[in-house]
C-alpha distance (Angstrom), angle and dihedral (degrees) to the residues before:
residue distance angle dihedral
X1 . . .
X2 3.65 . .
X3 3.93 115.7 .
X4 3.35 113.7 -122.2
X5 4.08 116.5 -115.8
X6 3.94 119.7 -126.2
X7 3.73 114.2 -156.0
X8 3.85 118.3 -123.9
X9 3.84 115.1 -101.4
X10 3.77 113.3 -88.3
X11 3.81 104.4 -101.3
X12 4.03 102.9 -128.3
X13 3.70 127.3 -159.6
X14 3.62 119.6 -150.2
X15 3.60 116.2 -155.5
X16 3.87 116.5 -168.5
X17 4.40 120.3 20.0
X18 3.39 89.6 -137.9
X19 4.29 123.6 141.0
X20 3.92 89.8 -89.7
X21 4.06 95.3 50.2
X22 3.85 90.0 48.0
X23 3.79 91.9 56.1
X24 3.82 90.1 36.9
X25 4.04 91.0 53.0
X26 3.63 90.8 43.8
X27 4.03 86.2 56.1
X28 4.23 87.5 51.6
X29 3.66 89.9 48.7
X30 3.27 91.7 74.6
X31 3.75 108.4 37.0
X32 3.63 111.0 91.2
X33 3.60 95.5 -139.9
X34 3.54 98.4 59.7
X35 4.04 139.1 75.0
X36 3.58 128.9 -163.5
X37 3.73 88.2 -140.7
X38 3.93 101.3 161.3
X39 3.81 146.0 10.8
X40 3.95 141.4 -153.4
X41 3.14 127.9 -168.6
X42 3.74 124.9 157.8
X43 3.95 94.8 -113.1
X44 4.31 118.6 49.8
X45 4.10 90.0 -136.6
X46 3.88 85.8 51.1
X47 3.99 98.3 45.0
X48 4.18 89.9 42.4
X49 3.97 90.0 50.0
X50 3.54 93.0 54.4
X51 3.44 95.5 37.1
X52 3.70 89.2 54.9
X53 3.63 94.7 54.3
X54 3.85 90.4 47.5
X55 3.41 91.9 49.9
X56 4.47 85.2 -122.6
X57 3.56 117.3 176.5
X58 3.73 102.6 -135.4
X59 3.45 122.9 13.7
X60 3.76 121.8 -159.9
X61 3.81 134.4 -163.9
X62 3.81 99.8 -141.5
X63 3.66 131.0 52.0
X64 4.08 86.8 -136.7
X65 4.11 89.9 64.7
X66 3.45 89.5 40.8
X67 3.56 99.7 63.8
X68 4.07 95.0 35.4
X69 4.00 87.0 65.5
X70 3.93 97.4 109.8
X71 4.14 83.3 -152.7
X72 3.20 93.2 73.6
X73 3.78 120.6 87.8
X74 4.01 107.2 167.8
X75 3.54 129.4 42.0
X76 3.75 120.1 -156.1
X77 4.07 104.3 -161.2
X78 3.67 105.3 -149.0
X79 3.76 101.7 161.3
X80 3.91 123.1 123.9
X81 4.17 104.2 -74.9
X82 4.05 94.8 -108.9
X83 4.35 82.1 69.1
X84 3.43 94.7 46.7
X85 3.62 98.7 95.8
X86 3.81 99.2 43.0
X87 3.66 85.6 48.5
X88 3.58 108.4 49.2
X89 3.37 79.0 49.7
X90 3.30 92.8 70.0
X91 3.25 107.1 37.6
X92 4.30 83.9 57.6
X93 3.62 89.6 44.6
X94 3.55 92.1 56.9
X95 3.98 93.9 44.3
X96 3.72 99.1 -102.8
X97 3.78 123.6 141.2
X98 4.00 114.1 -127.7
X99 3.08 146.6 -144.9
X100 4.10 115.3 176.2
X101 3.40 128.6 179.7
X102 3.57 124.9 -113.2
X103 2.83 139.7 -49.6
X104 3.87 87.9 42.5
X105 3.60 95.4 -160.3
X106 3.97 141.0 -18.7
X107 3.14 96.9 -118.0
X108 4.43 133.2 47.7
X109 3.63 86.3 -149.0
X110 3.92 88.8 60.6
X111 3.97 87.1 37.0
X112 3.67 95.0 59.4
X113 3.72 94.5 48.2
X114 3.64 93.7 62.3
X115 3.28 91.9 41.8
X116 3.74 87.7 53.6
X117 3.64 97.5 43.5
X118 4.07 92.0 43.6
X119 4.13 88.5 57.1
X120 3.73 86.5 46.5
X121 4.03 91.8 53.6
X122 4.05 92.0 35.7
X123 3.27 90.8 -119.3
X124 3.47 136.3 155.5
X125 4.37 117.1 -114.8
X126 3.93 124.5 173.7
X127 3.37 135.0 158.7
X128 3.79 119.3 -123.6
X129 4.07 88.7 -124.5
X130 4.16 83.4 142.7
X131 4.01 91.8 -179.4
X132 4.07 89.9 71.2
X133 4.04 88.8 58.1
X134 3.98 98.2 44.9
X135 4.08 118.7 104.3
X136 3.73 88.5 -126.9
X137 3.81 89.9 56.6
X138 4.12 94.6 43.6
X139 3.75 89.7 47.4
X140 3.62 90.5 58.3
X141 3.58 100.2 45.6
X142 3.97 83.0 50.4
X143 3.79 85.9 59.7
X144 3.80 84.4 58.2
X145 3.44 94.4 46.6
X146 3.67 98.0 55.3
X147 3.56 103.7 43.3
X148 3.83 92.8 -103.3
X149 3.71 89.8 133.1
X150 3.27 103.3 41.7
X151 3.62 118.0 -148.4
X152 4.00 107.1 -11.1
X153 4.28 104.8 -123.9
X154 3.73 98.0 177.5
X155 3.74 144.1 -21.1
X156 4.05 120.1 -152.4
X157 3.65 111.4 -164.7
X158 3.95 126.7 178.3
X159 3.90 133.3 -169.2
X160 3.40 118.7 177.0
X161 4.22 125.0 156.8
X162 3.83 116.4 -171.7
X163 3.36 112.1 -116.4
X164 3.51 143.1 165.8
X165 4.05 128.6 -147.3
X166 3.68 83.6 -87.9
X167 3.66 82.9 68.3
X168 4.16 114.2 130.8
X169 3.71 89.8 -122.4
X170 3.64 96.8 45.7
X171 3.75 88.2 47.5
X172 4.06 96.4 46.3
X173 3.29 120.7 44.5
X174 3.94 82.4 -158.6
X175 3.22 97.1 69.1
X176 3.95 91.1 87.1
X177 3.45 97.1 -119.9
X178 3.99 133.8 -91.2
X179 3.86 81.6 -68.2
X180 3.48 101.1 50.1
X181 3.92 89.0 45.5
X182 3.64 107.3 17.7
X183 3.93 118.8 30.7
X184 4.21 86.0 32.2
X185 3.74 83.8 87.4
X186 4.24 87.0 57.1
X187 3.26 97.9 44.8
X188 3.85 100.2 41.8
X189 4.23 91.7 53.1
X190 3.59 85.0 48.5
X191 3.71 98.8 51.6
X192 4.39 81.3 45.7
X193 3.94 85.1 59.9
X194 3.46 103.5 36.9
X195 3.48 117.8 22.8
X196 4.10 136.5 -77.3
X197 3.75 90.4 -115.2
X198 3.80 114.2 57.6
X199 3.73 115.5 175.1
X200 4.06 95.6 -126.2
X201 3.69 128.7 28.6
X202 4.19 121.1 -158.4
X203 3.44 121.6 -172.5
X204 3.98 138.8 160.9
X205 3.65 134.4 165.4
X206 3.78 152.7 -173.6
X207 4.20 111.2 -119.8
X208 3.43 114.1 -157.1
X209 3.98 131.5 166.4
X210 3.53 119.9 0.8
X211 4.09 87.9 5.5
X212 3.51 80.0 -62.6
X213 4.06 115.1 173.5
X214 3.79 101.1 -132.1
X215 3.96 99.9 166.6
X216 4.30 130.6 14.7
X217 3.60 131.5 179.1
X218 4.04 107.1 -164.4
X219 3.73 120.0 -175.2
X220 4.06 119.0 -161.8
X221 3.58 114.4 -163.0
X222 4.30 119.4 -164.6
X223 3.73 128.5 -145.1
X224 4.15 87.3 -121.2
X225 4.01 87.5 57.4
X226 4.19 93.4 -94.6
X227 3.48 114.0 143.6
X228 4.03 133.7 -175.0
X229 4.42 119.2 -148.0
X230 3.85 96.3 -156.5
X231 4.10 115.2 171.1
X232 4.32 121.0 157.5
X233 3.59 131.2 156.8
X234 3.89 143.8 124.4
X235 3.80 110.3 -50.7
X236 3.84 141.6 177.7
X237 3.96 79.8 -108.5
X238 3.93 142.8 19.7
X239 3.86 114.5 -101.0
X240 3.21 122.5 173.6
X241 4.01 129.0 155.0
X242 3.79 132.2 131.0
X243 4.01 128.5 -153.8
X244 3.75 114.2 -161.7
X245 4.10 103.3 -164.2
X246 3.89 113.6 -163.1
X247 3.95 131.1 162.5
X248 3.74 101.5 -105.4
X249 4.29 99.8 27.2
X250 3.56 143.1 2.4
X251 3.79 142.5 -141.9
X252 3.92 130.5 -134.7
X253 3.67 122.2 -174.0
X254 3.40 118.6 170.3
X255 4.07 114.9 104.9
X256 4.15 75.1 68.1
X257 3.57 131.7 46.2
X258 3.95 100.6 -104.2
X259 4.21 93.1 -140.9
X260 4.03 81.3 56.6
X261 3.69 109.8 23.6
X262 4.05 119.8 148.0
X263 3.76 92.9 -168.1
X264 3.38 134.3 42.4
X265 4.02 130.8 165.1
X266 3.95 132.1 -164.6
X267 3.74 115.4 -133.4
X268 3.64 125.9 -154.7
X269 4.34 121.4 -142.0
X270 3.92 83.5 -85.3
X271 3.47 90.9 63.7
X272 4.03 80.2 -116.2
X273 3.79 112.5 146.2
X274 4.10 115.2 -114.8
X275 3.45 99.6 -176.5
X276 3.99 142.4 -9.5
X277 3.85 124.3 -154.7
X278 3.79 116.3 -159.5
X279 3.81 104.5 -163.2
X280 3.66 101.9 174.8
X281 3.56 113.4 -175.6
X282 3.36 131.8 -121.5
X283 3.66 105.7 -136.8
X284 3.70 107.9 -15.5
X285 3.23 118.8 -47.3
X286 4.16 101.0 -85.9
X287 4.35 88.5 83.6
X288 3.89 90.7 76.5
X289 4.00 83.2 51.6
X290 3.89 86.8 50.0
X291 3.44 109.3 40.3
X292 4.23 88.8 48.2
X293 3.49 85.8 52.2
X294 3.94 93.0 48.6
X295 4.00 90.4 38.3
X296 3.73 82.1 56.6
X297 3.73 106.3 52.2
X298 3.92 94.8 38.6
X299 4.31 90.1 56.2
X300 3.37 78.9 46.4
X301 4.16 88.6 -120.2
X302 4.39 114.1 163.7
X303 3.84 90.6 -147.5
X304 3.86 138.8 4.2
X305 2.88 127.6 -98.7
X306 4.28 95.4 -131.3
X307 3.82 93.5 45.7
X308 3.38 98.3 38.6
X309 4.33 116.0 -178.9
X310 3.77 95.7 -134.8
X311 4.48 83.7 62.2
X312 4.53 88.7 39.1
X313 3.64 80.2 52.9
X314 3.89 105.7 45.6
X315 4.42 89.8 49.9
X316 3.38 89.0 52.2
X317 4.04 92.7 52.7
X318 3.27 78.9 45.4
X319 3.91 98.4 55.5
X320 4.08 76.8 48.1
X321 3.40 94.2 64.4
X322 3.94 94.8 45.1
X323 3.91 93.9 51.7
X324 3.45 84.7 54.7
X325 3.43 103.3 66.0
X326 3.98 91.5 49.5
X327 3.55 100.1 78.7
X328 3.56 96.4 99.6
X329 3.93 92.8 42.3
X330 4.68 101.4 110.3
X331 3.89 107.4 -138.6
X332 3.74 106.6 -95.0
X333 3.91 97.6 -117.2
């Protein structure tokens, strides 16, 4: 009897040591078909700290000898949103595979030239948007699928983290913004439900700081009379719920965060449940991201199929279109 073979462990690259790349590396730690084979970091001491607690095999202090290291497959981009561009760049430039957490850039200008230059190289770009890869997620959009729903009416989605003007994105203007990084997660579920193209686009917002978005309300209005109520921001306390109203069953979250949500049940009119999914993860949530992202690269796939760039790029025209109609919005001090 032939032995079965085991493919090696995809050999990731972590660029940036930030918050989000120490949860993320604690995620690949336990995945089997993942090493943490190198590190970047913008300082030596900082890359061989990390490295040493991720048990990395090389550690380097520059992002450019990170990506130059022709052991290193997969890139995970984990720098503040206002580098992404320049560094998936990079990283594509240099061969690398990628997957960079959201938003992937600030602009769909800059968006679409990666994407460009990534189908030109053959390689593989995601964005870390790890909602669109959970069970909970894929169940629902199943329900859509099948006509479980009905005809989707509305979705209200919320996203607010408390926060105080010590807050990261009141602090760093590269940070993106509580849109970029907060009310993304809103407006990307809602664009799942309803569509990426709705035929009018609302938006205000509250600048604070360093012109510093601290609170939006967006409204998306669809040809058929759909509509989404999206608002996030940085609060005196977390909120976060979503209600997805459709003609033959609804959708509560709000016991879980919706962009993270295990469990999720369909309702019928009479408030009678039709069906509950119990998606528990594995780790935490970011190993669906992961193991897409490694599925990916080893079929030798340029993008996913449930993160696909044409939808990365339409929510971030979409975020266009909202910081557009800010302008006249006075900072709230």
């Amino acid at each position: 009897m032939s032995q079965e073979i085991v493919p090696s462990p995809v050999r990731w690259g972590i660029l940036g040591t930030g918050r989000i790349a120490r949860i993320f590396c604690s995620t690949l730690k336990a995945l089997p078909q993942a090493q943490i084979y190198a590190v970047g970091s913008r300082s030596q001491e900082t890359a061989e700290r990390f490295g040493q607690e991720y048990h990395a095999e090389a550690c380097y202090g520059s992002y450019e000898q990170l990506v130059l290291d022709p052991q290193v497959e997969l890139v995970y981009v984990a720098s503040p949103i206002g580098s992404h561009y320049q560094h998936v760049k990079l990283c594509l430039n240099a061969g690398k595979h990628v997957l960079c957490e959201k938003a992937l850039t600030q602009s769909s200008a800059e968006a679409k030239e990666l994407y460009d230059l990534a189908q030109e190289k053959q390689l593989f770009l995601m964005e870390a948007m790890w909602t669109k890869c959970q069970p909970a997620f894929l169940k629902v959009m199943e329900w859509k699928r099948n006509g479980s729903l009905g005809v989707i009416q509305g979705v209200e989605a919320r996203f607010y983290t408390q926060a105080t003007r010590e807050h990261r994105l009141m602090k760093n203007r590269l940070q993106g913004g509580s849109l970029y990084d907060l009310t993304i997660y809103p407006l990307t579920y809602a664009c799942a439900l309803l569509g990426y193209e709705p035929k009018e686009v609302h938006a205000l917002a509250a600048i604070d700081g360093d012109q510093v978005d601290v609170m939006e309300s967006i409204q998306l209005l669809y040809e058929n009379g759909s509509f989404a109520s999206l608002t996030g921001g940085l609060a005196c306390e977390r909120q976060v719920s979503l209600y997805v109203h459709g003609t033959k069953g609804r959708i509560l979250l709000e016991s879980e965060h919706f962009f993270k949500a295990q469990r999720v049940t369909l309702t019928d009119w009479n408030n009678q449940p039709v069906e509950t999914f119990d998606g528990t993860f594995q780790i935490d949530g970011y190993e669906y991201e992961a193991l897409e992202a490694m599925s990916c690269v080893r079929a030798g796939r340029t993008q996913s199929a449930l993160v696909p760039m044409e939808e990365t790029i339409q929510v971030i025209r979409l975020m266009e279109a909202c910081q557009a109609q800010w302008s006249h919005i006075a900072p709230c001090r």
